[in-house]
C-alpha positions as CSV (number, residue, x, y, z in Angstrom):
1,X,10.6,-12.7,29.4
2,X,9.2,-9.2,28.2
3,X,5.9,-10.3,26.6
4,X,6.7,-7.7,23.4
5,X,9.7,-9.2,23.2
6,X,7.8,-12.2,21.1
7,X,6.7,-9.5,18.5
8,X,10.1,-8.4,17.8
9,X,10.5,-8.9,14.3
10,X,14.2,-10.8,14.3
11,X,12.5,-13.7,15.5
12,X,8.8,-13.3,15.6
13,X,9.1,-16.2,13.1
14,X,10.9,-18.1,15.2
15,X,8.0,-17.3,17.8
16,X,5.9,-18.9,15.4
17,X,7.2,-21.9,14.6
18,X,7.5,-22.5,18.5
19,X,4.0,-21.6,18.9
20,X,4.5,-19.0,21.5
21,X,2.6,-16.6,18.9
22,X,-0.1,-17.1,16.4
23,X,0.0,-15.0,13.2
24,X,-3.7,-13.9,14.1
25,X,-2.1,-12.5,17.7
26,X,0.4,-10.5,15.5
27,X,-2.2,-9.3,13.3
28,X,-3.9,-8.2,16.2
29,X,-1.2,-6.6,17.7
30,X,0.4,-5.1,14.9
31,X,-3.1,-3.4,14.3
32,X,-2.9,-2.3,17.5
33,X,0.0,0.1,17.3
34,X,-0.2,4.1,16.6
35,X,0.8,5.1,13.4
36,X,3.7,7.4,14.2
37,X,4.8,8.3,10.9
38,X,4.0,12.1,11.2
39,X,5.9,12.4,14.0
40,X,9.1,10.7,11.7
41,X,12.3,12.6,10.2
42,X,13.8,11.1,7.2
43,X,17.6,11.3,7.0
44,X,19.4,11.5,4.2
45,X,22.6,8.4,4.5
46,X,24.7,7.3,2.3
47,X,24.8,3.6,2.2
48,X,28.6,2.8,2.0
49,X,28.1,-0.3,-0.3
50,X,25.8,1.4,-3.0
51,X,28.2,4.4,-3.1
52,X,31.3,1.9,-4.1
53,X,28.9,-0.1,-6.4
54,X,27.6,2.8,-8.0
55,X,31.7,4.2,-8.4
56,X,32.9,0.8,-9.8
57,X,30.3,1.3,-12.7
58,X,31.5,5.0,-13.6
């Protein structure tokens, strides 16, 4: 098994619970990732749910 693959965030609770990872080991390693937030482009989506909600309240 990938050792990141623990820190994936679908089951890192799950990971938890097993005690294959500590929430002090996630601390640490979330604190270790870059910040890549610069290096981000938003993209404007429409989410197709909101659009019909927001058309079944006109």
């Amino acid at each position: 098994m990938d050792e990141k693959f623990i820190y994936d965030v679908r089951i890192r609770q799950r990971m938890i619970d097993k005690g294959l990872l500590t929430p002090e080991k996630l601390e640490e390693y979330e604190k270790s990732l870059s910040d890549l937030e610069s290096q981000t482009e938003t993209l404007p989506l429409e989410q197709p749910m909101r659009v019909a909600a927001e058309k079944d309240r006109s």
